[in-house]
N, C-alpha and C positions, 0 to 999 in steps of 0.2 A: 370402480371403487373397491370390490374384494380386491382385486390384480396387489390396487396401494396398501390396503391394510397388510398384503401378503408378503408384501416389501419390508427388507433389515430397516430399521428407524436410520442409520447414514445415509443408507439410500435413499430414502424419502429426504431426509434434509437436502440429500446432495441437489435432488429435481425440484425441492422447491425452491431450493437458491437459486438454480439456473435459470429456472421461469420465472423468476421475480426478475430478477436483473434483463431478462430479454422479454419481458412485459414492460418494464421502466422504457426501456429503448427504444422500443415499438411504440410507443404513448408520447414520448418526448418527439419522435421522428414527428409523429403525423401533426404533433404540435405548430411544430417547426416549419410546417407545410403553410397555415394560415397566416395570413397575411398581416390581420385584424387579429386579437386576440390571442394568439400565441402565446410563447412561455417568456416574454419579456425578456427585455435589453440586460438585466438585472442577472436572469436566470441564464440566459446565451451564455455571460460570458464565465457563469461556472460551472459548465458541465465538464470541461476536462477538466480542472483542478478536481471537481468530483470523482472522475475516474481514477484519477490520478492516486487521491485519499482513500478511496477503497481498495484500491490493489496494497497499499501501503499497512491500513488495516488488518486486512486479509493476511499478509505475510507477516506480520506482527505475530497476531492471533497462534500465527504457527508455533512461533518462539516461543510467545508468554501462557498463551492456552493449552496447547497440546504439548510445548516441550516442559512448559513449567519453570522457565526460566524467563526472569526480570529483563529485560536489555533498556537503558533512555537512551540508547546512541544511537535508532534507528533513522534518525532525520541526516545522519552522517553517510549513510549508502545511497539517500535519495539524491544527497549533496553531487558522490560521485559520478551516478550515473547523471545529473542535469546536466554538469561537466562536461563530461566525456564527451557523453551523447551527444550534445548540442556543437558540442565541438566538433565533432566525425561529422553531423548536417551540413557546417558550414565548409568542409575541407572538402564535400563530396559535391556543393553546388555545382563544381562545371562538368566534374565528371558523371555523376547521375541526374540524368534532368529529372527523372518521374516522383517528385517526392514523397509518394508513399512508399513506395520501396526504399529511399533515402531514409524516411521517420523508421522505417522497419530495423534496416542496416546499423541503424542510429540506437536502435533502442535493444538492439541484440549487443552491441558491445559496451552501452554502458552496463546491462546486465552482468555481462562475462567481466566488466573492470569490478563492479562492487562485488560479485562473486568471489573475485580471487584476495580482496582485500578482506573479507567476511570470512574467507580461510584461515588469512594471515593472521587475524585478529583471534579466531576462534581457538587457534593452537594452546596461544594460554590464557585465554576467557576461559572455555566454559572447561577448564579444571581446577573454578571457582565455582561457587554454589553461593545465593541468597544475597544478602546486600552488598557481599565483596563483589559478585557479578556487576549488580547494578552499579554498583560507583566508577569499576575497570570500562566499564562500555559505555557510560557518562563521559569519560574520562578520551576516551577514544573519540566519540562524537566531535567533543570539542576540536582535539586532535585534527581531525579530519578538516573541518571547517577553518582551522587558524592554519593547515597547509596549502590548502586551494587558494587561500585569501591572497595567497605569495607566491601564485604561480604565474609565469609569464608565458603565453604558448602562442608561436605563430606559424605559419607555412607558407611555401612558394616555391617558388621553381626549384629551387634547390634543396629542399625537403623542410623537416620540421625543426623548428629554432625553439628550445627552450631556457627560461633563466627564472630563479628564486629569488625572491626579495626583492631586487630592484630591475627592471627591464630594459635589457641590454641587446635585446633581440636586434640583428636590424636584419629587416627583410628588401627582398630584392622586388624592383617594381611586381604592381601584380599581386604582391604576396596578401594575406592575411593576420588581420589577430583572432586566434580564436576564444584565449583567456587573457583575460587585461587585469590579474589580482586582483585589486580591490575593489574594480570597477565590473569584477564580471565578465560575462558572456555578453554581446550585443548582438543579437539576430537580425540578420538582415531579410530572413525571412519565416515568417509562422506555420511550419507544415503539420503539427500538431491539430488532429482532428476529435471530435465524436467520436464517430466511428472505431476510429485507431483503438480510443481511450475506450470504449467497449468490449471491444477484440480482447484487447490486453484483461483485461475484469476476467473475464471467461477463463483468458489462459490460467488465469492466477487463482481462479477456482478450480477448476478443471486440475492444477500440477495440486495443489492443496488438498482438495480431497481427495483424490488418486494416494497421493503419499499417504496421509490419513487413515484410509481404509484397506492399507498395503500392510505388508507381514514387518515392514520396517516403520510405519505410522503404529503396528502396535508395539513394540519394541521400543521405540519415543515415550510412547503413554505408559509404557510399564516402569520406564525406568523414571519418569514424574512421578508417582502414585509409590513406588519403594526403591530406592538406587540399591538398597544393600540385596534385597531379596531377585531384583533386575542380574546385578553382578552375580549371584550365590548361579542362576542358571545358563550363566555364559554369556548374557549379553552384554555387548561393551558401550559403555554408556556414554562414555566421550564421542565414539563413532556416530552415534546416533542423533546423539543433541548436534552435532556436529552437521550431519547433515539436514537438521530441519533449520542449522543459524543461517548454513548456505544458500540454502531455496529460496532462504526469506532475503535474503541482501540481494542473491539475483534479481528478484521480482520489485523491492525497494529501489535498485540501480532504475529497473526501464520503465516504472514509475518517474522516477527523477528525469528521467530523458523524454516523458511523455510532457512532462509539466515544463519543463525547460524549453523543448521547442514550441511550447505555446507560447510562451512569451517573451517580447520586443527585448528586453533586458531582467539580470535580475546577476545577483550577488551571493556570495556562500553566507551573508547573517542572515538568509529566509531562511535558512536550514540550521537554525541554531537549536538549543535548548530547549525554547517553547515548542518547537514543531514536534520533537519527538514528544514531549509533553502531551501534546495535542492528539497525533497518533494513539496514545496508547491512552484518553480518552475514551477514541472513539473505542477499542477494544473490550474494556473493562465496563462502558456503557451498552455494549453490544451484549457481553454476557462472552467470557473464557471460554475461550475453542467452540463458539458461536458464530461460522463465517457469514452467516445471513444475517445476523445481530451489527455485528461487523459492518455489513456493507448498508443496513438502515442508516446505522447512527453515524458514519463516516457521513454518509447523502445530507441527511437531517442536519449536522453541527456545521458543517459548511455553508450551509444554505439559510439557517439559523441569524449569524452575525450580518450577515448581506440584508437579511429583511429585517434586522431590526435597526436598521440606519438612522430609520426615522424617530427613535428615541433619543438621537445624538449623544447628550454625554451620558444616557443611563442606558446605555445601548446593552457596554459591558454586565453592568449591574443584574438587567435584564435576564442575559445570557446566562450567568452566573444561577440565578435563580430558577431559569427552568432546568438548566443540569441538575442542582440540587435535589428537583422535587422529580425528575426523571428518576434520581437514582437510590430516593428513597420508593418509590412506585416499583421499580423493578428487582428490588431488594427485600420488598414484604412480603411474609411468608403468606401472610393472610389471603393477599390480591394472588399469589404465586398458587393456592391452593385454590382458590376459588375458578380461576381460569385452569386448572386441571381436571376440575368437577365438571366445569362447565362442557371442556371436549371429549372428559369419559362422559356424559350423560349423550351428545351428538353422537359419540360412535358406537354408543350401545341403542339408541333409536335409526341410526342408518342402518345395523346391524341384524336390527327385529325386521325392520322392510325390508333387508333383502333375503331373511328369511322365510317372511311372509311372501311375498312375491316366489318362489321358487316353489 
């Protein structure tokens, strides 16, 4: 217990983020184990979308919490990577049999595709500030979703066949579609795991706080907290916002390639508007550049509209209602100070005992 209290407060967060998230994991597995009583058919089939939402989260967090900057277009990088990603899965069926190295392959290059477009985008984003950001990357989102919608993509012997707007593809026996516009992706197979969807949580904490607690994570937060006084001592603040937009679109793509190859089919309107909406929910409920807040309230609002089915049509309502009294609860100074008393009085009594003891 001295070792932790002797620990910088990021590093304490960073290890109780990790051991939350591989305590979750470890309690869901052995769940999963029983036969009788397990985590239901209910809860089975949203642990990767769970994952999925927390990595999604988490890269968010980056942008809006630690860079200080708005984005609703995030659901637009998830778009691309489910894209890509799912498309590389099914281009790679004959040639890699193993498909966890496929799901890996698969979600390393939707990464690298929303990366480079999070670049493209970023050039003249963020030499915008405040609601002109938010509306340009609103703006983008959309963008991104009404281009996929029209994309035609096949492959076969002869390599890959693409066409816009109307599908003129023709492929040679053998071949595939891997995007069908407006029809989406159609998987023919689900290699999208737990596990996978785990793995990934970690990276995206692990690259998150790393950056975070890096000579360029404080450089991000300096130039949040004052641009003008950031710029007066050298540091360039486009550079930098620049690289927390890109982490977070990287990590948003192989999110989208996680979620995508779990499921049978799906279209570019999951990824509309409400999703980024939804995202940056969970964010702002978790508590600003909060990655453990983060990854509660991504698990929790997921998990949330699935068990309340059984209100049917006041399902919504419901939902609505506990957000509300969540975020007045997590917003009182009163409850905020009361549970700060409550863990200075605990670490000043662990502190008398291990005095005393010594």
């Amino acid at each position: 217990m001295k070792r932790i209290r002797q620990m910088k407060r990021s590093t304490r967060n960073s290890w109780f983020t990790y051991t939350l998230v591989v305590a979750a994991f470890a309690v869901v597995q052995l769940l999963r184990t029983f036969q009788d009583g397990g985590i239901g058919a209910m809860l089975e089939g949203q642990l990767i979308p769970i994952c999925a939402y927390v990595t999604m989260a988490v890269s968010l967090n980056l942008v809006v919490g630690i860079s200080g900057e708005l984005s609703l277009g995030h659901a637009g990088f998830m778009s691309l990577g489910a894209f890509a990603g799912s498309a590389m899965a099914i281009a790679l069926q004959d040639t890699v049999a193993l498909s966890p190295l496929r799901l890996a392959l698969a979600m390393v290059f939707g990464a690298i595709v929303a990366a480079v477009l999070g670049f493209l985008i970023g050039i003249p984003v963020l030499r915008l500030n405040g609601d002109y950001l938010a509306i340009v990357t609103l703006a983008f989102g959309e963008i991104i979703k009404s281009i996929v919608t029209n994309v035609y993509l096949g492959v076969d012997a002869n390599g890959l066949h693409f066409s816009f707007l109307s599908n003129s593809n023709e492929l040679a026996d053998g071949g595939a579609e891997l995007i069908r516009g407006p029809m989406g992706v159609m998987n023919s197979q689900r290699i999208s795991t737990f596990t996978a969807g785990f793995i990934l949580v970690m990276i995206a904490l692990i690259v998150v706080f790393n950056l975070v607690n890096s000579r360029s994570g404080r450089a991000i937060m300096a130039a949040r907290d004052n641009r003008i006084a950031a710029e007066s001592v050298g540091i360039s603040v486009t550079k930098y916002k620049m690289m927390a937009f890109v982490v977070s679109a990287a990590l948003a793509g192989a999110a989208g390639t996680l979620y995508g190859c779990s499921q049978t089919t799906f279209a570019a309107t999951k990824f509309d508007f409400n999703t980024s909406i939804l995202i940056l929910v969970f964010v702002v409920l978790g508590g600003l550049g909060n990655m453990w807040g983060s990854v509660i309230a991504a698990t929790a609002l997921t998990i949330l509209p699935e068990a309340l089915r059984q209100f049917s049509n006041y399902r919504m309502l419901v939902y609505a209602i506990v957000l509300i009294l969540v975020m007045l609860a997590t917003n009182n100074p009163t409850l905020k100070q009361f549970f700060s008393d409550l863990f200075a009085r605990l670490g000043g009594k662990r502190a008398e005992k291990g005095g005393a003891a010594e």
